[in-house]
N, C-alpha and C positions, 0 to 999 in steps of 0.2 A: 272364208267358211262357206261354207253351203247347208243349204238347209233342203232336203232331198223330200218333195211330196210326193209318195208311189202311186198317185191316184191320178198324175199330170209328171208331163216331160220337162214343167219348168225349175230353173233353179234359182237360189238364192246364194248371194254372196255376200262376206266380211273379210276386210282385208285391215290392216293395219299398216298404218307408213309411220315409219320413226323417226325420219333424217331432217323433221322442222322441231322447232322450240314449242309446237302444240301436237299432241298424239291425232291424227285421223283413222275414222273408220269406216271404213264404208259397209253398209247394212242394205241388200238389194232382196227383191222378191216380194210376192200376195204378201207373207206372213209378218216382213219387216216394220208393217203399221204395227200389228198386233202385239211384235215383240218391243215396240218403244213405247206402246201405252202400258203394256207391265211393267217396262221400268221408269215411267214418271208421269208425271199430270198433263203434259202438253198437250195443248189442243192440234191435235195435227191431220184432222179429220180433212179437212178441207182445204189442206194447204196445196198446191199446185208445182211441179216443176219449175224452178229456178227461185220458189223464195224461201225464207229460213227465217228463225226465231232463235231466242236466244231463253235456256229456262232449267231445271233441273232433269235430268236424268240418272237413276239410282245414287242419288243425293248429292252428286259432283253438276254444278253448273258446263251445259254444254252448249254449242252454236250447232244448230241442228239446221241440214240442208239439204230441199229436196233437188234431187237431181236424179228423174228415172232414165232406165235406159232402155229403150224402145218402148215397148208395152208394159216393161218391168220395173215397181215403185220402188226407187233408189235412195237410198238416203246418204248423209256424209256426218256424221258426229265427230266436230272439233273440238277436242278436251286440253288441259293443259299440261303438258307433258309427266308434269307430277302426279297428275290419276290418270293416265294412260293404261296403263297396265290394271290398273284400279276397274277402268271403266270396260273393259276387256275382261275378266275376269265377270266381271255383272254383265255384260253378255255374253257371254261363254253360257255362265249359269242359267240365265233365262232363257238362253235359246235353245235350252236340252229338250224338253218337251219340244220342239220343232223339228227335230235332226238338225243342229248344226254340227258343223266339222268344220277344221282348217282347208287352206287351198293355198297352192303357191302363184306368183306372178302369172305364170305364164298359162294359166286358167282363168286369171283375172282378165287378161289381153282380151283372150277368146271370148269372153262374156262379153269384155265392152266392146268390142268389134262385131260381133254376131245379129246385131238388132235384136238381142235377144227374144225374139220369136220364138225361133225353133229350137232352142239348146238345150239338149238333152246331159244326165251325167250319165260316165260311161265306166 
């Protein structure tokens, strides 16, 4: 997904992978802090690239993990595959007020490859 801010050329991204025993998401961009503190209590103000916590989000326990990509705050929410779709659905929902939208693989590549600096959507 992308979350499109018209006021800046950056983008945000959510992708889902289905093919492990737990659902992953990945949640990138400024606004992905924003959108996990509406959907749960974690303190995740200060957390830094490469650590993670484990704590509720939209009432499903998740393993939440920072991992930005260049200058862009990236996240990974580990859910377990029984609220996969669960937990996707609560960000779908929450991330409406942000512009989010779907995106396929091969936007996902381009993101993580890009340093994301400069990547604009088109």
């Amino acid at each position: 997904f992308f979350f499109n801010d018209t006021a800046t050329t950056e983008i945000y991204t959510l992708s889902l992978h289905d093919a492990l025993p737990i659902s992953v998401l990945q949640l990138a961009g400024p606004m992905s802090t924003k959108l996990l503190k509406k959907l749960g209590s974690a303190r995740i103000d200060s957390m830094t690239t490469g650590r993670c916590l484990q704590g509720p989000l939209a009432r499903v326990r998740v393993l939440l993990v920072r991992r930005d990509v260049g200058n862009v705050p990236s996240w990974l929410l580990l859910v377990s595959r029984d609220f996969g779709e669960y937990a996707w659905e609560c960000v779908l929902s929450a991330g409406h007020e942000f512009g989010i939208r779907p995106f396929g693989t091969a936007a996902e590549r381009a993101f993580t490859s890009a340093e994301a600096t400069n990547v604009s959507v088109v």
